[in-house]
C-alpha positions as CSV (number, residue, x, y, z in Angstrom):
1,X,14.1,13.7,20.5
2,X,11.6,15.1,17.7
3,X,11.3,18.6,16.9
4,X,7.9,19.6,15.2
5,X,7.4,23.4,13.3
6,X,4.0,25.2,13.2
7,X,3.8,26.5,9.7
8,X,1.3,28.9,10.7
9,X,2.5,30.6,14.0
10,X,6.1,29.9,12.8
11,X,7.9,28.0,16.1
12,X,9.2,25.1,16.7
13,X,7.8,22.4,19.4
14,X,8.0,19.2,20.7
15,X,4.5,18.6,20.3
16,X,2.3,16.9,17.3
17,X,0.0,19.4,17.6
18,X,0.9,23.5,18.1
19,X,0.1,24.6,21.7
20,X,-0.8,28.0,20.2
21,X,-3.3,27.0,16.9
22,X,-4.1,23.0,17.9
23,X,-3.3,22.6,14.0
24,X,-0.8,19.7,13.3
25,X,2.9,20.4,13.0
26,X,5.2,18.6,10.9
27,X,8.4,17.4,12.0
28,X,10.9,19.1,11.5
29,X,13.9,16.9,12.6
30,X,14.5,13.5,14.9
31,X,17.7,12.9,16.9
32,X,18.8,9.7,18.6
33,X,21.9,9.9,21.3
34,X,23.8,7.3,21.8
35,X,25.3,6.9,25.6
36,X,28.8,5.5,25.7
37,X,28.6,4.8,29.4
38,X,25.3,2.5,29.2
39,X,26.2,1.8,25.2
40,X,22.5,1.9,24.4
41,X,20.6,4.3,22.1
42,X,18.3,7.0,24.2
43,X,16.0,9.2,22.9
44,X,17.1,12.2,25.5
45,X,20.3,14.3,25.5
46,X,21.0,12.9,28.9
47,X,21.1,9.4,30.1
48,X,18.4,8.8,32.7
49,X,20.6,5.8,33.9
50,X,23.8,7.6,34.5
51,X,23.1,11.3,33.7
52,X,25.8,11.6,31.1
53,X,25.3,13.6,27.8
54,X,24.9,11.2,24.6
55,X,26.1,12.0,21.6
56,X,24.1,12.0,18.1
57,X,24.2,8.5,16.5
58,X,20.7,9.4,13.8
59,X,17.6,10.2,12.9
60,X,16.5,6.9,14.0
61,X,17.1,3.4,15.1
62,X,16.4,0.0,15.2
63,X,17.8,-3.3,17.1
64,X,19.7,-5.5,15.5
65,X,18.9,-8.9,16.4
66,X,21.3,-11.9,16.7
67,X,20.2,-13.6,13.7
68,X,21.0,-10.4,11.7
69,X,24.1,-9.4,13.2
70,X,25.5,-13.2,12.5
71,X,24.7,-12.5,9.2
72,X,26.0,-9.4,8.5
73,X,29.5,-11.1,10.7
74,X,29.1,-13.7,7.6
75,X,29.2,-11.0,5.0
76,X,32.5,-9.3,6.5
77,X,34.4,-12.7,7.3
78,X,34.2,-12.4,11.0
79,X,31.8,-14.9,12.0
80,X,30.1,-13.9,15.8
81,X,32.8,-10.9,16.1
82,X,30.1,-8.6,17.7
83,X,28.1,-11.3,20.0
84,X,29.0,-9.4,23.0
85,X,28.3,-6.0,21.4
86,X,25.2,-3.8,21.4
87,X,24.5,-3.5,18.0
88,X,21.9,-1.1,15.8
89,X,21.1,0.1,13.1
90,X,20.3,3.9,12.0
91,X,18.0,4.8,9.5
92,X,20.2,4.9,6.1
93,X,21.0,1.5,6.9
94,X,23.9,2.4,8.5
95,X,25.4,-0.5,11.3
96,X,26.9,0.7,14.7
97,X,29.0,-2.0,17.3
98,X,29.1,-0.2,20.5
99,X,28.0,3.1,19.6
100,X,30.9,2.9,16.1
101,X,29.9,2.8,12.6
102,X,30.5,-0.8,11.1
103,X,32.2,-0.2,7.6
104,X,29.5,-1.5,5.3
105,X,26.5,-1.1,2.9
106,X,23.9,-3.6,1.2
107,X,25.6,-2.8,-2.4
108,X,28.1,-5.4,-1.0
109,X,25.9,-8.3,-1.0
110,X,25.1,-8.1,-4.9
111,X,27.6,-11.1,-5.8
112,X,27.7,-12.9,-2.3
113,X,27.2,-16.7,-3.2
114,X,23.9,-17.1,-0.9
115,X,24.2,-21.1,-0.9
116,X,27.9,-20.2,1.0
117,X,25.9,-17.9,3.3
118,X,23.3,-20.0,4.1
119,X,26.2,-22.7,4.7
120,X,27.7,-20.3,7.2
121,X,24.4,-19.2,8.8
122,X,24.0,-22.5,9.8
123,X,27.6,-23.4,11.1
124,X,27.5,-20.9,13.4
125,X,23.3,-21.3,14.8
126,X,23.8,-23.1,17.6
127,X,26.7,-20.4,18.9
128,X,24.7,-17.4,18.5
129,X,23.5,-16.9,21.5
130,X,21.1,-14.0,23.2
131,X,22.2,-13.8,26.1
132,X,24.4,-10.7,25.5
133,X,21.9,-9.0,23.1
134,X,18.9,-9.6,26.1
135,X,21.3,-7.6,28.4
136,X,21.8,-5.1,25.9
137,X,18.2,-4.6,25.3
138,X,17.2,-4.3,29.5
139,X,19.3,-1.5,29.3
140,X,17.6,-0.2,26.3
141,X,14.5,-0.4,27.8
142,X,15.4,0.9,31.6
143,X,17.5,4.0,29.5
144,X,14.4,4.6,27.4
145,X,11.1,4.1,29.9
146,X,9.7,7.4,30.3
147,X,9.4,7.9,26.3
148,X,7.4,4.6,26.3
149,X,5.5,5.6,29.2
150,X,4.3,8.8,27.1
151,X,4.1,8.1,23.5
152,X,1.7,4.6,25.0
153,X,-0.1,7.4,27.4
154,X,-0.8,9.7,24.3
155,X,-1.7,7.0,22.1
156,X,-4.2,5.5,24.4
157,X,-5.7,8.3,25.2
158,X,-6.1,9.5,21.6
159,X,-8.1,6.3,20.8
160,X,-10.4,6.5,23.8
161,X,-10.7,9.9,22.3
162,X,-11.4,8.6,18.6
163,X,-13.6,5.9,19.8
164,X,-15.8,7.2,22.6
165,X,-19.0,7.6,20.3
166,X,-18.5,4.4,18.5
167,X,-19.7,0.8,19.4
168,X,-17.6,-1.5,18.5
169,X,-19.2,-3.4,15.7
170,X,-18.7,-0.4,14.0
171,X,-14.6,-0.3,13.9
172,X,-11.7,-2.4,12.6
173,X,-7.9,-2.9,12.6
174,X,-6.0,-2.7,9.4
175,X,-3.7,-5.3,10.2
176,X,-0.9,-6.4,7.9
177,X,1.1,-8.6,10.3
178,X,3.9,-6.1,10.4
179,X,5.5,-4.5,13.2
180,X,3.2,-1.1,12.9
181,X,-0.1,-3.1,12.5
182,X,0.7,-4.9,15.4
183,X,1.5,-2.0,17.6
184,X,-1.7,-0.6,16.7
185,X,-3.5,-3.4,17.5
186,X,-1.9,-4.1,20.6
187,X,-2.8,-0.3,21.2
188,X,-6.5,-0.4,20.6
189,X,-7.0,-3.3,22.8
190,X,-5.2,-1.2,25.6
191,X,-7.3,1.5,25.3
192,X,-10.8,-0.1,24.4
193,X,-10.2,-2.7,27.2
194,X,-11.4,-5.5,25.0
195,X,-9.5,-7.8,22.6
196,X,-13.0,-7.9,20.5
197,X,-12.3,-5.6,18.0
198,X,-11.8,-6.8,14.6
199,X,-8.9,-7.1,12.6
200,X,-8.9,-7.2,8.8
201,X,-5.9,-8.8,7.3
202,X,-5.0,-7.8,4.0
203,X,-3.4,-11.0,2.2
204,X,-2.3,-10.2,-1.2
205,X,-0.7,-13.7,-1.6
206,X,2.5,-12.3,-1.9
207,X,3.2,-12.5,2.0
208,X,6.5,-13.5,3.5
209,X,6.6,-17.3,5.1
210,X,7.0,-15.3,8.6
211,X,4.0,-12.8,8.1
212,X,1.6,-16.3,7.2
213,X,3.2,-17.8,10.5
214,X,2.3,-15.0,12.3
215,X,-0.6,-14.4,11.8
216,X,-1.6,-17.9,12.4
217,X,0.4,-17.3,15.5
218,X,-1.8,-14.2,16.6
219,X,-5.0,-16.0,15.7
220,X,-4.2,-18.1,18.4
221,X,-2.6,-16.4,21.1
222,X,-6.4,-13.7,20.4
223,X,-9.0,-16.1,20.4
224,X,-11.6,-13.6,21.2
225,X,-10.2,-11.3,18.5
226,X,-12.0,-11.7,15.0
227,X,-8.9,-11.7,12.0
228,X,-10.7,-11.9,8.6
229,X,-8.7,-12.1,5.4
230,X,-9.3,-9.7,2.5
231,X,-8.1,-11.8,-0.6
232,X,-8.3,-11.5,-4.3
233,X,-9.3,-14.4,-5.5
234,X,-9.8,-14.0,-9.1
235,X,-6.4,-13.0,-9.9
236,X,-3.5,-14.5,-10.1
237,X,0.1,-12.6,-9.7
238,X,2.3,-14.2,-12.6
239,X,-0.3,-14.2,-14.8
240,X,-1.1,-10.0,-14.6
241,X,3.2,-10.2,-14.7
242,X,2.8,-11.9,-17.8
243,X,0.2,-9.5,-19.4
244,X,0.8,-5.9,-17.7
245,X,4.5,-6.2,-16.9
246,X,5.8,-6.8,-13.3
247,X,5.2,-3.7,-11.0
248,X,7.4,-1.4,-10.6
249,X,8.3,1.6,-8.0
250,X,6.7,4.1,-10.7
251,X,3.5,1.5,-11.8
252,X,2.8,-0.5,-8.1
253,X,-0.2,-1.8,-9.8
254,X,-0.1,-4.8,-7.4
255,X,-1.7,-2.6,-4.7
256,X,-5.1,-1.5,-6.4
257,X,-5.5,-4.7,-7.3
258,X,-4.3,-7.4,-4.4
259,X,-4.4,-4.6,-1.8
260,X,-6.8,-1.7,-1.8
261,X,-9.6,-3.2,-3.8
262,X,-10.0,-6.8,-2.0
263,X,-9.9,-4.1,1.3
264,X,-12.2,-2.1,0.4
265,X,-14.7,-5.1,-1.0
266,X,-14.2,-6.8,2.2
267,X,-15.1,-3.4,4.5
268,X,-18.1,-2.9,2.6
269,X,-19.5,-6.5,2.5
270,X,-18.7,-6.3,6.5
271,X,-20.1,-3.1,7.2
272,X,-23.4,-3.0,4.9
273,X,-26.0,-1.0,6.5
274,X,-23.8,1.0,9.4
275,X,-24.2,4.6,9.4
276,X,-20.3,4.6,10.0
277,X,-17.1,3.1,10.5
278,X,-13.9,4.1,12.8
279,X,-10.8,2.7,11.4
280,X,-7.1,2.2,13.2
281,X,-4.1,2.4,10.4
282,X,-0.8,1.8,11.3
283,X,1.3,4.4,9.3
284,X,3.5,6.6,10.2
285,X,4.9,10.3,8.6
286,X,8.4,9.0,9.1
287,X,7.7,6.0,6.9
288,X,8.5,7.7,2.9
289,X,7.8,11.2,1.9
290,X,4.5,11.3,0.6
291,X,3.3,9.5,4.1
292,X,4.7,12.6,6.0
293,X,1.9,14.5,4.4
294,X,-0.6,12.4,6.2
295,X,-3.5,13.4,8.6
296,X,-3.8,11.7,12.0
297,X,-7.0,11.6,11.1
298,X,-9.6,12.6,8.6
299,X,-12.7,11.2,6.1
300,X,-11.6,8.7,4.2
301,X,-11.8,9.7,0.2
302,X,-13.7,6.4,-0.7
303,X,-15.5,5.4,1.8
304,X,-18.3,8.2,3.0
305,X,-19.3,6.8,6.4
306,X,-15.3,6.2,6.8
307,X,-13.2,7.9,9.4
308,X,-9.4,6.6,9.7
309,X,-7.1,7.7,12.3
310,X,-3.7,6.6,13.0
311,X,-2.5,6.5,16.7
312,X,1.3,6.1,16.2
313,X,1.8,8.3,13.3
314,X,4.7,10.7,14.8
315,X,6.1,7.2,16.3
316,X,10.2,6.2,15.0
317,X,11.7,3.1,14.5
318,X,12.8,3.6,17.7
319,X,9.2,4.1,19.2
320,X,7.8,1.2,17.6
321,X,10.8,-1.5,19.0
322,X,10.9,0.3,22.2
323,X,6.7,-0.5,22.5
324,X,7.2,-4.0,21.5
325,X,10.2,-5.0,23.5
326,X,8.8,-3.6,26.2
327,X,5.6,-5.4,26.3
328,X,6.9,-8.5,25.3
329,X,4.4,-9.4,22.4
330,X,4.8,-11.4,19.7
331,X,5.9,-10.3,16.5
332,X,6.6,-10.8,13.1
333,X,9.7,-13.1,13.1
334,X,11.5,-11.6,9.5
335,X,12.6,-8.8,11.7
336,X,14.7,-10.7,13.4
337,X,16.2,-11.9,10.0
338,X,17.1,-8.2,9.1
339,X,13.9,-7.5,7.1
340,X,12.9,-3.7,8.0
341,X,9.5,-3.6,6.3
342,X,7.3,-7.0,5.7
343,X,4.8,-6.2,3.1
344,X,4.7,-7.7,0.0
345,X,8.2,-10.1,-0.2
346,X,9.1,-9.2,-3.9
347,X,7.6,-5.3,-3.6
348,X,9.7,-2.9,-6.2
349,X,10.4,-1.0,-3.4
350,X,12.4,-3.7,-1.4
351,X,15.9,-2.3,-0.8
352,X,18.8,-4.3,-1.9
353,X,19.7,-5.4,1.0
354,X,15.6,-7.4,1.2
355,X,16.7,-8.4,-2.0
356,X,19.6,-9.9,-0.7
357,X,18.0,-11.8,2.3
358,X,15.9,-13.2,0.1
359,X,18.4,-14.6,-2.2
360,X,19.3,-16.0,1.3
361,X,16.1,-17.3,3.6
362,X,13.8,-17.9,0.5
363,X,16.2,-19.0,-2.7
364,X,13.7,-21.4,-4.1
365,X,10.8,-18.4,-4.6
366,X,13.5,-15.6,-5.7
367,X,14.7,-18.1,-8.2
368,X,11.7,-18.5,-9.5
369,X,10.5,-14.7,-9.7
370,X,13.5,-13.9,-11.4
371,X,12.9,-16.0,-14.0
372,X,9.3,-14.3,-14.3
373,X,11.6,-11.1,-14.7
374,X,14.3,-12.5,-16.9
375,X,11.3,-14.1,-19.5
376,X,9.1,-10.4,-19.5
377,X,12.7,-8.9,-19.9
378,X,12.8,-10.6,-23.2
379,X,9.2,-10.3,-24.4
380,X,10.2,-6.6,-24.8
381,X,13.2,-6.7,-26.5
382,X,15.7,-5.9,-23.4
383,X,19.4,-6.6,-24.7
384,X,20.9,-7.9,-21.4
385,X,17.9,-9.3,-19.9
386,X,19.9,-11.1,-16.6
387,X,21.6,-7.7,-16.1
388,X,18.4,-5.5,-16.5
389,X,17.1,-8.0,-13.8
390,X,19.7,-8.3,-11.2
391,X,20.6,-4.4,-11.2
392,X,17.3,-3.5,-10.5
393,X,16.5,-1.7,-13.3
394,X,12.8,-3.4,-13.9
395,X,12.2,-1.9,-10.6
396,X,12.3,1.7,-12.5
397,X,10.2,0.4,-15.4
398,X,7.4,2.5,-16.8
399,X,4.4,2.2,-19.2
400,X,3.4,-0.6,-21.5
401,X,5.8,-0.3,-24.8
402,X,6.6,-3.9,-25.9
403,X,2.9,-5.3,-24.2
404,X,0.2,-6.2,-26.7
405,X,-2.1,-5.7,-24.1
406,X,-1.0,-1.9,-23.7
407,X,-2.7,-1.5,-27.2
408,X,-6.0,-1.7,-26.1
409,X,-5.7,1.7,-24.3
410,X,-5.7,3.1,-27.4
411,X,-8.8,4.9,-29.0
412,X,-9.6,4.6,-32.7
413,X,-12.3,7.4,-33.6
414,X,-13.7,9.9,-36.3
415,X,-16.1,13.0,-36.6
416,X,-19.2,12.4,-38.2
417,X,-19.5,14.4,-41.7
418,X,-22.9,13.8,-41.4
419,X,-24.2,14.1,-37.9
420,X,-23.0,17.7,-35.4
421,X,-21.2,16.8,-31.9
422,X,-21.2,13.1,-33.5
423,X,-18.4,11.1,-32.7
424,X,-17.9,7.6,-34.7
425,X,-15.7,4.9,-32.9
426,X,-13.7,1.7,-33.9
427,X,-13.5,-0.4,-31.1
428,X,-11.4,-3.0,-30.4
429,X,-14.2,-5.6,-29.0
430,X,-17.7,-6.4,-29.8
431,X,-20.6,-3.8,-28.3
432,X,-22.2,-6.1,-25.0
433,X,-24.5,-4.9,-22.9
434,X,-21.7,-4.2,-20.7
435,X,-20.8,-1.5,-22.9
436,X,-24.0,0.7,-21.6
437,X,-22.8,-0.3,-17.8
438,X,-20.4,2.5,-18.8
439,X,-22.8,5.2,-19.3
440,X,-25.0,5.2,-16.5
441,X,-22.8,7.6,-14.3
442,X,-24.2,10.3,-17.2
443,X,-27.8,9.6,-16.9
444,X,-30.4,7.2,-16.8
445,X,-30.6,4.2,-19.5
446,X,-33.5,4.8,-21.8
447,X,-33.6,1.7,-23.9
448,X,-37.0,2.3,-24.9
449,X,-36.7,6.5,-27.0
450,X,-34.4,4.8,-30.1
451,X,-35.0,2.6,-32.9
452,X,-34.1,-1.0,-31.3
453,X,-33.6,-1.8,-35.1
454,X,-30.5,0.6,-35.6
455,X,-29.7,-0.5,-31.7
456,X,-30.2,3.1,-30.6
457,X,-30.0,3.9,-26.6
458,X,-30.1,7.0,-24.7
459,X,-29.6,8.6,-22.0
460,X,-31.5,10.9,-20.1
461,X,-31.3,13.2,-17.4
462,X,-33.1,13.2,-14.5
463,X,-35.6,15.6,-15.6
464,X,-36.2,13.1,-18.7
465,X,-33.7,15.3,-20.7
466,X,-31.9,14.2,-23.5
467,X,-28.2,14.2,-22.8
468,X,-26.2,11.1,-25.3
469,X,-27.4,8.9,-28.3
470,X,-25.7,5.7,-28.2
471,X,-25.8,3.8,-31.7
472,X,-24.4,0.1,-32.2
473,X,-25.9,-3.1,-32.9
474,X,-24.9,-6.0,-30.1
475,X,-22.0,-7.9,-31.6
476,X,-20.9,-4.7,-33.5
477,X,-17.5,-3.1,-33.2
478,X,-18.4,0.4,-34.4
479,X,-20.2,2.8,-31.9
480,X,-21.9,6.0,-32.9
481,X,-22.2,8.7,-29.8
482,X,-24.0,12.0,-30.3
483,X,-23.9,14.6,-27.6
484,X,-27.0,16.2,-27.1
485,X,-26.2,17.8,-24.4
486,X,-23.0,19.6,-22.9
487,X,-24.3,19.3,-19.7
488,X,-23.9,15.9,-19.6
489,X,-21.6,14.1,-17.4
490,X,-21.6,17.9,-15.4
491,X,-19.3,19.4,-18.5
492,X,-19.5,22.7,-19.8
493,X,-18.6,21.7,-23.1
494,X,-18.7,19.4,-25.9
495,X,-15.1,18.7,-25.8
496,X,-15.2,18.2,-22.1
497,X,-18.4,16.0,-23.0
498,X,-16.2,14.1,-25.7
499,X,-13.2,13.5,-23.1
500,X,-15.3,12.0,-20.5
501,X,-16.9,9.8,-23.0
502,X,-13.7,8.9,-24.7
503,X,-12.2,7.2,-20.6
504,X,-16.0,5.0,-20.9
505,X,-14.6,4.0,-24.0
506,X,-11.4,2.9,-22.5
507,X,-12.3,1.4,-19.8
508,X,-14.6,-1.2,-22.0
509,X,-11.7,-1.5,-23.8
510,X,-9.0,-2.2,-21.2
511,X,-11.5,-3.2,-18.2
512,X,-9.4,-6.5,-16.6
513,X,-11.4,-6.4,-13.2
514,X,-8.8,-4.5,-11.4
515,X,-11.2,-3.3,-9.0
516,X,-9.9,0.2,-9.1
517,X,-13.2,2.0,-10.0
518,X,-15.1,-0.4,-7.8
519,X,-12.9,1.4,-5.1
520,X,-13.4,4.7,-6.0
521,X,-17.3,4.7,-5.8
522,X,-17.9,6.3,-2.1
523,X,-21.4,5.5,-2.4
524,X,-20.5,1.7,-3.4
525,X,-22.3,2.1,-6.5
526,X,-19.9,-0.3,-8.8
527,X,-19.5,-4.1,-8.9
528,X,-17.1,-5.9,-10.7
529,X,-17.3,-9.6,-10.9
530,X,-15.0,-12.7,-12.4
531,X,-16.6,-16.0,-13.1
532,X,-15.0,-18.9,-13.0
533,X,-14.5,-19.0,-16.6
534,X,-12.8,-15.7,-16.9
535,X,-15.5,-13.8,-18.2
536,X,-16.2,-9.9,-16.5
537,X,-19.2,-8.4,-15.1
538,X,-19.1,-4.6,-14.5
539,X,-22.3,-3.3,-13.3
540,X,-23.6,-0.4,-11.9
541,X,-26.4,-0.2,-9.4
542,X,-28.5,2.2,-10.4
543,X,-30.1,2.7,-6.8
544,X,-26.7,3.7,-5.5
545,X,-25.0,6.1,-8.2
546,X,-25.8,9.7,-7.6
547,X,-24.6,10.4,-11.2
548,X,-21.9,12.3,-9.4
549,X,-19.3,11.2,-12.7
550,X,-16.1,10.7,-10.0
551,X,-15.6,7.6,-11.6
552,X,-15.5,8.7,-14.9
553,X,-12.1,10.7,-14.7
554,X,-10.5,9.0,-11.2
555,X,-7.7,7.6,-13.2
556,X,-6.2,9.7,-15.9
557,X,-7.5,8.9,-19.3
558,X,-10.5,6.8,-17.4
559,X,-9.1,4.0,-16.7
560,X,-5.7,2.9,-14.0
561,X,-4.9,0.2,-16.6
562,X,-4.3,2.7,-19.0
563,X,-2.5,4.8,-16.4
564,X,-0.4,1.4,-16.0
565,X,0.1,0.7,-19.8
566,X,0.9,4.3,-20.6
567,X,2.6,4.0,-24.7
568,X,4.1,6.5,-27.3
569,X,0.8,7.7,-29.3
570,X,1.1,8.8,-32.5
């Protein structure tokens, strides 16, 4: 049962949405009973099968399937103990036999020989049947059918809602190829009546084994249903380890540039010249703390013709298994292995116990990431680089000390004695044409006003007003910047003028194609490109940028590599 709280009429409901104000609610608190008569999790007080009161077992729960309760048999030396038990697990990672906790916790597994497990996993395959866990799971499901009944009802209904005035060339699926994703795409289908929606697949090349089989899987059993793959393919994950520093729960900067920026590329490629776009996500407010913050539904940030909505975002653990048990579709196999989330297989935020299973089902890739760990654990100087690896501690790492790269973020830089509001730079690479990309969210390039000689350029206002005097010769490393004008870039002073032109700056400096600004540009104004040589292009259409100057200060500083590569400045 979920309780909900109205912060603005100040009661408590069972509802998403208040009954009184129609503004969203926030949950307040989830219960899941456990019956000892049917020895199943329901989501009521009182057993619909028998009528007998269940007593609180969580906040949530999942199934444990037979492939992760032999291995977790394996790990307490009592090989298929519980095959004839119902067994779950509650959120906390806590394991229940029969509706009793199950004395055990994932910091256990840290020096389990995984070749011995494997051994033992295998031993006992052809013995672990389902037959016991299928029964269990009928129950489950005859216990629990009126909650899937209406949390499907809602949810359908909500994206007939969402939909009604779109066609559907003009919506997608943001489908990952986990459990959630594939919910909501089931979901859509439902409702829409069609299996012709599309469905972008974010790979970010760090996939598990089982999400790539899936998805191949999907492919086929959808024929009709369109599954693109969003991709970056001009970077390459060990070698950004090598030269930013793995990512870490603090730094994830593995998403803006394998995840969000490939997306977003891929959407507005699609989608050129629609007027808008409807878009089905697959999170949920129970998922972390900041995600319980989230809107069913709202404008997205980056994207201006961009609505998202998200039809299962009150949904549990519990909602999600109970949908796809009940309708019997195919899904991501990892789960079965024990895996509670499948996104990126060596995420920072993996628990210990992902860690673990990896050790386990995939030895030959964890070997050889933590290797890519132990190596950048020496490049900066960590004393016990196997022990800063294997407890987890580069998970916690922040900022770029002990990087070379990390020094280009920093910005070398004088007054002018000669010259008032004149700033003379230092910079750490040649002056390219790139370098007046930069500016144009200011004004307009005016190559033409300077002295070509002196390699003067400025840049003008709309009205033809004077607003910043660029001065460097091509090839040069020393820039000269006069502000004319402390309107410029929307400021209302010179040193507000100076900040904004110091993050330009530092994103010539630093700019590695991370695709982060490219992303940030609702009106789709920036492009950034990798040849096949390495070199960059960042350009900026002038057509498209209002001069609104979001770009500029997005990312603290200018730039998310600096953000990323954050150092002690003197």
């Amino acid at each position: 049962m979920i309780k909900y709280t109205c912060k603005n009429c100040n009661i408590t409901t069972e509802l998403s949405e208040c009954p009184h104000c129609g503004e969203r609610t926030e949950i307040a608190n989830s219960t899941v009973y456990w019956c000892e008569c049917c020895n199943v999790p329901i989501f009521d007080e009182h057993c619909p099968i028998c009528g007998s009161k269940g007593k609180r077992i969580g906040s949530d729960i999942r199934p444990v399937f037979p492939q992760e309760r032999l291995l977790l048999e394996i790990l307490l030396g009592c090989p298929l103990k519980y095959k004839n038990s119902s067994v779950w697990n509650t959120a906390g990672n806590y394991y229940y036999a029969d509706g009793e906790k199950i004395s055990f916790t994932a910091s256990q597994t840290k020096d389990v020989d995984a070749d011995y497990v494997r051994e033992q996993l295998k031993l006992y395959e052809t013995q672990n049947q389902n037959t016991a866990f299928e029964a269990v799971i009928e129950k489950f499901l005859l216990a629990n059918r009126k909650r899937y009944e209406d949390i499907t009802d809602e949810a359908t209904r909500f994206i007939r809602k969402m939909a009604e005035s779109y066609d559907t060339t003009e919506m997608y699926v943001s489908f990952s190829g986990g459990k959630d994703s594939t919910v909501v795409s089931s979901l859509v289908m439902r409702a829409l009546c069609t299996e012709e929606i599309l469905h972008i697949y974010g790979d970010t090349t760090l996939e598990f084994p089982e999400t790539e089989a899936y998805v191949a899987r999907f492919r086929k059993a959808y024929p009709k249903t369109p599954v693109l793959t969003s991709r970056n393919k001009d970077k390459n994950f060990e070698e950004l380890c090598k030269q930013l520093g793995p990512p870490s729960r603090v730094m994830r900067w593995c998403c803006t540039i394998f995840k969000t920026g490939a997306i977003q590329r891929k959407i507005t490629s699609l989608f050129r010249g629609k007027k808008r776009i409807l878009t089905f996500f697959g999170i949920r407010r129970s998922e972390s703390t900041s995600r319980s913050k989230y809107d069913r539904e709202s404008d997205s940030p980056k994207i201006a013709i961009q609505k998202t909505v998200s039809p299962i975002i009150d949904w549990l653990d519990f909602d999600i298994w109970l949908y796809l048990l009940t309708t019997g579709i195919d899904f991501n196999t990892a789960y079965r292995l024990g895996y509670t989330r499948v996104g990126c297989w060596c995420c920072p935020n993996n628990s210990a116990w992902s860690g673990f299973m990896s050790r386990v089902y995939m030895p030959e890739r964890y070997e050889h990431f933590r290797n890519l760990l132990i190596d950048f654990a020496k490049k900066i100087g960590k004393p016990d680089p196997e022990v800063y690896v294997d407890d987890g501690n580069w998970k916690a790492r922040q900022g770029g000390n002990g990087l070379e790269y990390a020094q280009s973020s920093v910005i070398t830089f004088e007054p002018c004695a000669l010259q008032e509001n004149t700033l003379n730079f230092e910079l750490q690479k040649p002056i390219t044409e790139e370098l007046y990309e930069l500016f144009k969210p200011f004004g307009y390039i005016n190559y033409d006003l300077g002295n070509a000689r002196l390699g003067e350029v400025y840049v003008l206002d709309k009205d033809g007003s004077l607003l910043l005097k660029l001065q460097g010769k091509i090839g040069s490393k020393t820039l000269k910047v006069s502000i004319l004008n402390k309107k410029a870039g929307h400021c209302k002073s010179i040193k507000a003028v100076e900040d904004k032109v110091k993050c330009q700056i530092t994103k010539y400096q630093m700019c590695m194609g991370c695709l982060g600004c490219e992303s940030a540009c609702a009106k789709g104004a920036i492009n950034i490109q990798t040849d096949h040589t390495g070199l960059l292009s960042y350009k900026i259409a002038d057509h498209k940028c209002v001069r609104c100057g979001f770009c500029i200060g997005h990312y603290d500083g200018g730039c998310y590599m600096r953000k990323v590569m954050t150092i002690k400045r003197s």
